[in-house]
NULO-43377 format. One record per residue: residue in three letters; x, y, z of N, C-alpha, C in turn. Coordinates in Angstrom, 2 decimals. Layout:
! NULO-43377
SITE  type     n_px     n_py     n_pz    ca_px    ca_py    ca_pz     c_px     c_py     c_pz
SITE   ALA        X        Y        Z        X        Y        Z        X        Y        Z
...
***
This chain:
! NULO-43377
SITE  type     n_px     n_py     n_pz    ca_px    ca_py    ca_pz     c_px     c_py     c_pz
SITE   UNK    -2.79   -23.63    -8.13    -1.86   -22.76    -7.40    -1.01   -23.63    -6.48
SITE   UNK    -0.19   -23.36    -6.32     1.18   -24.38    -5.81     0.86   -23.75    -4.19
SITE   UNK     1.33   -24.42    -3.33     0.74   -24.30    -1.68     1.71   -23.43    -1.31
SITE   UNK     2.96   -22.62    -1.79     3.34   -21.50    -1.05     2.69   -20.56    -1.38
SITE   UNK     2.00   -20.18    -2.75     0.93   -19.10    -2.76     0.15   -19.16    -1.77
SITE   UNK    -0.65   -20.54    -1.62    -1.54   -20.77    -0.74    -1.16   -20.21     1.07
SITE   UNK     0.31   -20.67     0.79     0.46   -20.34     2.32     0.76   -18.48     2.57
SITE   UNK     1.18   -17.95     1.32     1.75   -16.27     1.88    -0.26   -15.96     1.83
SITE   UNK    -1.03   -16.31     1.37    -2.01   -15.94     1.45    -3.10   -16.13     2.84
SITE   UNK    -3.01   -17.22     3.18    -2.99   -17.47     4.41    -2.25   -16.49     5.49
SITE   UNK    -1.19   -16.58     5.15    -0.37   -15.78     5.93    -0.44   -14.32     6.42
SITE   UNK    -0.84   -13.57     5.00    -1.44   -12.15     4.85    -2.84   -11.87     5.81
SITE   UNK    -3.39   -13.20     5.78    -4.90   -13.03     6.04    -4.87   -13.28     7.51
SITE   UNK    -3.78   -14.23     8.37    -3.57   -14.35    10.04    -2.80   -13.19    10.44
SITE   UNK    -2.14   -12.36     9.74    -1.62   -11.40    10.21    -2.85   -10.44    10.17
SITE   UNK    -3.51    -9.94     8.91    -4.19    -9.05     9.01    -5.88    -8.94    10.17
SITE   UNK    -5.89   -10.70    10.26    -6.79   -10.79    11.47    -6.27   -10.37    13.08
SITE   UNK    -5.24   -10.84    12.90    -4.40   -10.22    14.17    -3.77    -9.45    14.84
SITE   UNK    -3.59    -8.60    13.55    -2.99    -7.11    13.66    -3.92    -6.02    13.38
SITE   UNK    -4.85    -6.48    12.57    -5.69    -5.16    11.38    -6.05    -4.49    12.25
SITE   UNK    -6.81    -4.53    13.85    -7.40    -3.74    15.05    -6.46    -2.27    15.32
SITE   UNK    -5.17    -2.74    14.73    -4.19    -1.51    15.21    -4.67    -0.62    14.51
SITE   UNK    -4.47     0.59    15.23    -4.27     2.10    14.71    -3.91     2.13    13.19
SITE   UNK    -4.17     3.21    12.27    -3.63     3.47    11.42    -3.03     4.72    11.13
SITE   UNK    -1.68     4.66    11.98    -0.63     5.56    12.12    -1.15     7.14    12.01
SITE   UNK    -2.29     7.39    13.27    -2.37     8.05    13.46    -3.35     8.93    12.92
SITE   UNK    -4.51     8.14    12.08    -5.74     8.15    11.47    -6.95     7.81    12.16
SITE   UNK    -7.76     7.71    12.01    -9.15     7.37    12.64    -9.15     6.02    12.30
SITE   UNK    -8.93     5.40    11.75    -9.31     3.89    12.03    -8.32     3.19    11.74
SITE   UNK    -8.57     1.73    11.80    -7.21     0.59    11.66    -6.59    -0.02    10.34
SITE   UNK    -5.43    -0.38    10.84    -5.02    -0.53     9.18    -5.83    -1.31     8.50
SITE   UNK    -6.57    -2.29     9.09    -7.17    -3.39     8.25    -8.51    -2.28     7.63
SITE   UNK    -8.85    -1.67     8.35   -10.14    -0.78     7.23    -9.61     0.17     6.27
SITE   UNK    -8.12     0.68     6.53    -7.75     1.34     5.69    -7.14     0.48     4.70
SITE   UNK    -6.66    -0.79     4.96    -6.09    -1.66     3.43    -7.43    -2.24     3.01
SITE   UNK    -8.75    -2.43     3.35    -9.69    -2.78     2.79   -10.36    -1.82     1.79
SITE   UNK   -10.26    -0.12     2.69   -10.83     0.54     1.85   -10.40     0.88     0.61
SITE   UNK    -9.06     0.63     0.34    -7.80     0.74    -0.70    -8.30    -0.32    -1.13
SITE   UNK    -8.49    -1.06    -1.64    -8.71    -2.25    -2.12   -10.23    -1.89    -2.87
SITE   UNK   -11.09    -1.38    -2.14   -12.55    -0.97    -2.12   -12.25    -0.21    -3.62
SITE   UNK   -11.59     0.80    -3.16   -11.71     2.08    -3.95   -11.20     1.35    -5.88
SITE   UNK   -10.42     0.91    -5.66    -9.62     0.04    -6.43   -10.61    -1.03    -7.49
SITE   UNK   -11.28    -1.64    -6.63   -12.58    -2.57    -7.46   -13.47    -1.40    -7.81
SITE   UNK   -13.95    -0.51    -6.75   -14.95    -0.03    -7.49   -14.52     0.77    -8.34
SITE   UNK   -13.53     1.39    -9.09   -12.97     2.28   -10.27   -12.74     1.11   -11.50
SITE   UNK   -12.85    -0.26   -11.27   -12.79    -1.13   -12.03   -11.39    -1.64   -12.49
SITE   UNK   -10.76    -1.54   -11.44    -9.33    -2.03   -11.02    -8.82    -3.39   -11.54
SITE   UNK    -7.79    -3.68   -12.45    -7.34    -4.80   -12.17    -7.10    -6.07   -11.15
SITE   UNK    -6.79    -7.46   -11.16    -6.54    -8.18    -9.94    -5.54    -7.81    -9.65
SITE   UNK    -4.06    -7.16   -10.07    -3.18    -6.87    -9.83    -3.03    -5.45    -9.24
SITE   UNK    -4.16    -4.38    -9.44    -4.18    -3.30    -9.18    -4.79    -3.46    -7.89
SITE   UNK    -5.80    -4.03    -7.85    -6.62    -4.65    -6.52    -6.03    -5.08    -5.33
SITE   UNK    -4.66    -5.95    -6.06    -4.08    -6.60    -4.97    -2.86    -5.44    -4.53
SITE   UNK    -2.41    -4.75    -5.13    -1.88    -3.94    -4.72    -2.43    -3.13    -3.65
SITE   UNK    -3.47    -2.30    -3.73    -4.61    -1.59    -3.04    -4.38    -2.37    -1.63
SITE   UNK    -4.85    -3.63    -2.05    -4.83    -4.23    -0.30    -3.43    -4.65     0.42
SITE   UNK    -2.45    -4.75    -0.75    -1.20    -4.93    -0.02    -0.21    -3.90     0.41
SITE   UNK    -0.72    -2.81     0.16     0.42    -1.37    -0.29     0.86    -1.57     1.10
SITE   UNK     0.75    -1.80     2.29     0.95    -1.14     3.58     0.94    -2.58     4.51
SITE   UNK     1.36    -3.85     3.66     1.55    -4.99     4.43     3.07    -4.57     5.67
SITE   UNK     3.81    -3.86     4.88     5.20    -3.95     5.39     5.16    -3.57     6.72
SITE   UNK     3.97    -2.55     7.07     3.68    -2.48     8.54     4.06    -3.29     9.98
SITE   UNK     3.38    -4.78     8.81     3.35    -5.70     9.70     4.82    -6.55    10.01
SITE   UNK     5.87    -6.02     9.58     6.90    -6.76     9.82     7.66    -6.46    10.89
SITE   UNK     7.13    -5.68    12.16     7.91    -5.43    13.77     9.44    -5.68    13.34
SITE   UNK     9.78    -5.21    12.92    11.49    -4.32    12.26    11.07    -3.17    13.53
SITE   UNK    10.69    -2.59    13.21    10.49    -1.37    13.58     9.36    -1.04    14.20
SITE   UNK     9.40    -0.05    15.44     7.97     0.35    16.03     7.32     0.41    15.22
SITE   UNK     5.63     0.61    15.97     4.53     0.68    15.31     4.52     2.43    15.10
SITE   UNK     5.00     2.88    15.97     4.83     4.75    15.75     6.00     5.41    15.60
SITE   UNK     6.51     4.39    14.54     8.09     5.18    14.64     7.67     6.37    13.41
SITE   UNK     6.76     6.26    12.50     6.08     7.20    11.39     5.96     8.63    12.54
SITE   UNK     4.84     8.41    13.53     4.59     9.67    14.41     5.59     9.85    15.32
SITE   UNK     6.74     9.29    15.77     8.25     9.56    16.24     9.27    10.30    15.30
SITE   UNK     8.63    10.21    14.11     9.53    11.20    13.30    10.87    10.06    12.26
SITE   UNK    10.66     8.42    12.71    11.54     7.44    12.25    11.01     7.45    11.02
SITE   UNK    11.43     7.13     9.71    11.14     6.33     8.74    11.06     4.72     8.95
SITE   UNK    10.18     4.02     9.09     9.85     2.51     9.28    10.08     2.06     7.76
SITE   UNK    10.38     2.25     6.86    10.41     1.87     5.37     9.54     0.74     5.07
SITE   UNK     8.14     0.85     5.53     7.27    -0.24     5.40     6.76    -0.77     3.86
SITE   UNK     7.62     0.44     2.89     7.15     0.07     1.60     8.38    -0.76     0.91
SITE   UNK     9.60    -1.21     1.44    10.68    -2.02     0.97    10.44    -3.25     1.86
SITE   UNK     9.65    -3.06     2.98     9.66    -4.43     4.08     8.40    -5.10     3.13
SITE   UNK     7.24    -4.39     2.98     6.37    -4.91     1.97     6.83    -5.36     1.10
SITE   UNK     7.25    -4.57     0.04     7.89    -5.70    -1.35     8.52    -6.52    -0.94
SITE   UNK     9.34    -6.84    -0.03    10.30    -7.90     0.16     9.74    -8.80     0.83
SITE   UNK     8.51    -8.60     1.65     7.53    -9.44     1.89     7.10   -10.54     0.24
SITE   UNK     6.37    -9.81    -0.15     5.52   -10.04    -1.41     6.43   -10.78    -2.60
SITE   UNK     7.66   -10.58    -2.49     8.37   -10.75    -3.49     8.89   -12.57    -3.85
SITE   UNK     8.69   -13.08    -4.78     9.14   -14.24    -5.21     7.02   -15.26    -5.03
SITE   UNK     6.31   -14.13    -4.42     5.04   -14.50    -4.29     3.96   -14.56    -5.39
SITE   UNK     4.27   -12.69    -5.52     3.44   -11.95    -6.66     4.10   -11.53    -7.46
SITE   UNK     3.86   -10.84    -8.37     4.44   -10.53    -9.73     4.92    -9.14    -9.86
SITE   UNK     5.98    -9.01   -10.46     7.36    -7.85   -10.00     6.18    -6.41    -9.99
SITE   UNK     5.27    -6.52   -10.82     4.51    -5.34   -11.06     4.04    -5.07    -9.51
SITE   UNK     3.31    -6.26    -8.80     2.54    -5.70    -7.83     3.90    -5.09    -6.43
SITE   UNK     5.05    -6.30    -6.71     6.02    -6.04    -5.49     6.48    -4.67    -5.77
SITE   UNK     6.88    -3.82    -6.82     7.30    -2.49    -7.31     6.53    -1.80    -6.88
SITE   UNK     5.42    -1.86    -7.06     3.63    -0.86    -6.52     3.93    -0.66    -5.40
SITE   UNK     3.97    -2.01    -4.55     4.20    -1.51    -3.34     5.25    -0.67    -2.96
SITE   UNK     6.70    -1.54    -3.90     8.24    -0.37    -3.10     8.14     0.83    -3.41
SITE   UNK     6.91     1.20    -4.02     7.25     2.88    -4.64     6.10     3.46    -4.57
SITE   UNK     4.97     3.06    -3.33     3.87     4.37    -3.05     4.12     4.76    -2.45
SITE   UNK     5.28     4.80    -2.00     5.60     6.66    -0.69     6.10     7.36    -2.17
SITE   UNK     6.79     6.78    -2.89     7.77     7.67    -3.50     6.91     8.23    -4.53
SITE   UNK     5.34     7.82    -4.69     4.17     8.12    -5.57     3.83     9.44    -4.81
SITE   UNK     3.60     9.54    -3.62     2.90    10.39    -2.25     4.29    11.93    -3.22
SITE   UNK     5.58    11.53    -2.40     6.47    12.54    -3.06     6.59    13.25    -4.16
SITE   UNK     6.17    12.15    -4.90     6.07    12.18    -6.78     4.99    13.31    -6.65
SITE   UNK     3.77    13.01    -6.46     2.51    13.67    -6.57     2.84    15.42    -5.87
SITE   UNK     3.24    15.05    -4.91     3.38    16.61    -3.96     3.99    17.13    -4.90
SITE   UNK     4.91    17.09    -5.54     6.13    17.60    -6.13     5.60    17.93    -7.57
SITE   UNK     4.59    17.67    -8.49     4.40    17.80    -9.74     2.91    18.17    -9.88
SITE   UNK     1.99    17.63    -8.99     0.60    17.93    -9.14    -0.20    19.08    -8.37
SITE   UNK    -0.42    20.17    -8.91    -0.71    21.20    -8.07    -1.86    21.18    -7.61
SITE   UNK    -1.81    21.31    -6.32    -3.05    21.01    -5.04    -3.37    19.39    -4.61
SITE   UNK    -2.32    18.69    -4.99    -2.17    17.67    -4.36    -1.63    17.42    -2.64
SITE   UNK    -1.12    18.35    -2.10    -0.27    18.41    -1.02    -1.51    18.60     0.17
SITE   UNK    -2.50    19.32    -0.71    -3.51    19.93     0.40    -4.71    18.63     0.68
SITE   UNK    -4.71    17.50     0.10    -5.52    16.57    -0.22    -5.06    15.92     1.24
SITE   UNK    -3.80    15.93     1.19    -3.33    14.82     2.22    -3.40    15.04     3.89
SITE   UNK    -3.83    13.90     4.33    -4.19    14.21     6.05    -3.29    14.89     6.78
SITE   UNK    -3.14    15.21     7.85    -2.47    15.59     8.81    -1.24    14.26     9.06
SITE   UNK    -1.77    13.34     8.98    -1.20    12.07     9.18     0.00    11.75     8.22
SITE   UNK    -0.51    11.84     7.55     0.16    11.77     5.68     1.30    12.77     5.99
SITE   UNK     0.54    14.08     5.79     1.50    15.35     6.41     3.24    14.94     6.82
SITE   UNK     2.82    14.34     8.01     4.05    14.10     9.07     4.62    13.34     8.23
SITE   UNK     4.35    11.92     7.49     4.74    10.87     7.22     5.64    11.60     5.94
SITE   UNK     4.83    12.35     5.56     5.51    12.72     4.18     7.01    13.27     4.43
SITE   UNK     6.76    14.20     5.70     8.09    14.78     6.06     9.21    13.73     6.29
SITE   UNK     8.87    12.67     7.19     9.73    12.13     7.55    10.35    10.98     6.65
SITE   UNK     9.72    10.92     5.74     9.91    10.31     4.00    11.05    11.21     3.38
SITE   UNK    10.83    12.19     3.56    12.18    13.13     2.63    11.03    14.15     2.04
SITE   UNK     9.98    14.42     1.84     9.34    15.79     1.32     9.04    15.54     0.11
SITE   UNK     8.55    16.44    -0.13     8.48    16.43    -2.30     9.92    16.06    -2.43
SITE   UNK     9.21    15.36    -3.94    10.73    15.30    -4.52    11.37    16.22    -5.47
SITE   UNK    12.50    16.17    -5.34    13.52    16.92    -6.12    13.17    16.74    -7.57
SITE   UNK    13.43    17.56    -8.59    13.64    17.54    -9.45    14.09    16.12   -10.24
SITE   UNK    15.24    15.89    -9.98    16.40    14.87   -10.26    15.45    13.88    -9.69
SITE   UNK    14.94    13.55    -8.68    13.90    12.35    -8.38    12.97    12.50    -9.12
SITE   UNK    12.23    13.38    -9.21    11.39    13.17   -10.35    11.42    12.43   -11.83
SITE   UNK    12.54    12.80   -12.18    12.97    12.08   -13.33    13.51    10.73   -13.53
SITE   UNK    13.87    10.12   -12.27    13.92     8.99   -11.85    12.60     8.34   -11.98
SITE   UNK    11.24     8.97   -11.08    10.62     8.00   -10.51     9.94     7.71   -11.87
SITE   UNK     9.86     8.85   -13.01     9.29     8.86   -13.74     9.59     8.00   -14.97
SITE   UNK    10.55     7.32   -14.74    11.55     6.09   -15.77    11.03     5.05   -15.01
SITE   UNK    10.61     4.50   -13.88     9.62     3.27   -13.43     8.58     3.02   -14.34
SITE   UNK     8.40     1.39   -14.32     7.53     1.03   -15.00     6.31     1.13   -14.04
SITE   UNK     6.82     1.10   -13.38     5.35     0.89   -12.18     4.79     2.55   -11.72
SITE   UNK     5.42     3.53   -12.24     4.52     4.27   -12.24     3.93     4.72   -11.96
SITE   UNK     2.79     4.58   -13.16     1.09     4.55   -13.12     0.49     3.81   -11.93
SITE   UNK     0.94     2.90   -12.06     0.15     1.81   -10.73     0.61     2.46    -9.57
SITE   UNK     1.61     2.93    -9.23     2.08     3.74    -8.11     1.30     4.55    -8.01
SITE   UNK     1.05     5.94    -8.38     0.47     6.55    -8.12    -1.05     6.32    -8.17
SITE   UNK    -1.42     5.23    -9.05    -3.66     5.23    -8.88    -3.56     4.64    -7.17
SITE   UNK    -2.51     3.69    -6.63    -2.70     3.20    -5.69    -2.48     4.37    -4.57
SITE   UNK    -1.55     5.33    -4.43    -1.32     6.19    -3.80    -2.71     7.33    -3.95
SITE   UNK    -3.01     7.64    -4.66    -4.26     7.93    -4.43    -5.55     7.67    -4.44
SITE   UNK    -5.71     6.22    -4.22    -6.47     5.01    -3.44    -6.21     5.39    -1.76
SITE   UNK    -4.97     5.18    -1.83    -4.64     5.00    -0.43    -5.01     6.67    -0.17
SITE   UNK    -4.64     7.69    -0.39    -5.16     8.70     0.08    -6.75     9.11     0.42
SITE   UNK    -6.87     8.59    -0.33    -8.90     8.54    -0.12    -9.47     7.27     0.78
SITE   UNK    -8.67     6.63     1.20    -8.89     5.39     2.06    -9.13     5.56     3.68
SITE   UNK    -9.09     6.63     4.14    -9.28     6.79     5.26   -10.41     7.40     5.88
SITE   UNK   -11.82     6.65     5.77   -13.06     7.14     6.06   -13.79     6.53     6.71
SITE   UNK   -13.80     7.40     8.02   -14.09     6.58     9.52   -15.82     5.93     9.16
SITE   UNK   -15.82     4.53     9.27   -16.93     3.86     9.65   -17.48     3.39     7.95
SITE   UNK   -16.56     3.61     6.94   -16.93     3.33     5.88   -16.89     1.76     5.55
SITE   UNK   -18.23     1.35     4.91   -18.29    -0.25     4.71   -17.54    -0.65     3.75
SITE   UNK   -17.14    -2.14     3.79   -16.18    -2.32     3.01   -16.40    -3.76     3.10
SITE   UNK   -16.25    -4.71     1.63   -15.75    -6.38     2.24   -14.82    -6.48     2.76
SITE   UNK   -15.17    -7.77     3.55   -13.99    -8.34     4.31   -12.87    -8.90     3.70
SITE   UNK   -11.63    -9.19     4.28   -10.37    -9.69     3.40   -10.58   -10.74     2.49
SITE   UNK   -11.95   -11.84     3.40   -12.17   -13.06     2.24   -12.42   -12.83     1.53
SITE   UNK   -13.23   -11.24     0.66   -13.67   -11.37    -0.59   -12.56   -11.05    -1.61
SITE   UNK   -11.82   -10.54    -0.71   -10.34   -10.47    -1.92    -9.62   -11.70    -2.08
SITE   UNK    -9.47   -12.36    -1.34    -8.82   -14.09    -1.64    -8.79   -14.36    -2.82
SITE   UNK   -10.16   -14.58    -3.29    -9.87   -14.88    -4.62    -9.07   -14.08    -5.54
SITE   UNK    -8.75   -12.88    -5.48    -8.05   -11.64    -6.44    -7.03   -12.12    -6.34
SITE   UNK    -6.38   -12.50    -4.59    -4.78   -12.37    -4.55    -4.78   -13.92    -5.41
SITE   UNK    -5.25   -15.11    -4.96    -5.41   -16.35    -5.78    -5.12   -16.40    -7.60
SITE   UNK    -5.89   -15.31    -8.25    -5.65   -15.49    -9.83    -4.39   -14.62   -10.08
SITE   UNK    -3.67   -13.55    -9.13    -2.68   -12.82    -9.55    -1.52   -14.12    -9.07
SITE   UNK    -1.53   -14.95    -7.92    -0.64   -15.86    -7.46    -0.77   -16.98    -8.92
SITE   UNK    -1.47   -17.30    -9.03    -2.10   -18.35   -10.15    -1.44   -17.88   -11.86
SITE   UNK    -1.60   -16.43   -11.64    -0.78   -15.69   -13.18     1.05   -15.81   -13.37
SITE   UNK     1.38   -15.53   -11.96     2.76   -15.79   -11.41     2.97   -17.21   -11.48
SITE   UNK     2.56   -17.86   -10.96     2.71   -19.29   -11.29     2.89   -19.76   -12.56
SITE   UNK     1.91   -19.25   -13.55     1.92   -20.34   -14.80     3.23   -20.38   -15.66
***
C-alpha cells in the first residue's frame, strides 16, 4: 500500500480518536460508537471490505468543521455526506466514495418507497430527514434508482439506522484497519 493510503488512514483514525467522544447529533451516544456500530452490524451480516468500510465511513464528513456540529438540530443541512465523499475520494474506490454521497438520499429513498420504514427511524433521524428535503419525490426516486451504488446505499443506511444502541459493545477502530488497508490496497493495484 503506497503511504497516502497509509496516511488518510491514519488520518481517519486521529480524527476519530479525537472527535469520536462527540455527541451523535442528538442520539444517545457518540459518533465514534455509532460509526463502530455501523461497521459492527455490517461484519456481522457478513459484509464485504468495501461494504464494511463504508459502514464505518458513512458519517466521516461530520468531521470536516465546514459547518457546526448542530447545525442538523438547528434545522441547517451540514451536507456531511458530499464533505465525506470528497474526503474519501481519490483514497477509496468510487463504490465506497458514492455509498457515502448517497446515504441520506438512501434514508429519503427508503421513506418514500418502503412502507413502515419512516416509523423505524429515531426522533433524531426524524429532524435530520426533514431538514434533508423529506421523502423523495417521485422523479427522485427514479433517479436514485439509476445509481450504481444503490444497493450499498441503502444496506448501509439501514446499518446506520440500527446503529444507535446505547452501551452496545463493539471493536475498536483498530480492528477495522485492516478492512480499510485491503479496500486501499484493491484501489491501488
Amino acid at each position: 500500500m503506497e503511504s497516502k493510503g497509509k496516511n488518510i488512514i491514519t488520518l481517519i483514525s486521529e480524527i476519530i480518536e479525537r472527535r469520536g467522544h462527540e455527541s451523535y447529533l442528538g442520539e444517545g451516544l457518540s459518533m465514534r460508537e455509532h460509526m463502530l456500530q455501523t461497521a459492527f452490524l455490517a461484519e456481522n451480516e457478513g459484509g464485504s471490505d468495501e461494504e464494511i468500510a463504508v459502514a464505518l465511513l458513512h458519517d466521516i464528513g461530520h468531521y470536516t468543521d465546514e459547518f457546526p456540529e448542530d447545525s442538523l438540530e438547528k434545522g441547517q443541512n451540514n451536507f456531511h455526506e458530499d464533505c465525506g465523499a470528497n474526503i474519501l475520494s481519490g483514497f477509496f474506490p468510487e463504490t465506497v466514495v458514492e455509498a457515502v454521497r448517497h446515504h441520506v438520499e438512501a434514508k429519503r429513498y427508503l421513506c418514500a418507497v418502503e412502507s413502515g420504514y419512516f416509523a423505524c427511524l429515531s426522533e433524531a433521524s426524524v429532524n435530520s430527514l426533514n431538514v434533508q428535503g423529506g421523502p423523495m419525490s417521485e422523479d427522485e426516486v427514479g433517479k436514485f434508482e439509476k445509481y450504481a451504488c444503490k444497493k450499498l446505499s441503502v444496506k448501509v443506511r439501514k446499518w446506520d439506522d440500527a446503529a444507535k444502541v446505547v452501551g452496545m459493545s463493539t471493536p475498536p477502530f483498530s480492528h477495522y484497519v485492516p478492512v480499510l488497508e485491503r479496500v486501499l490496497i484493491t484501489r491501488e493495484k
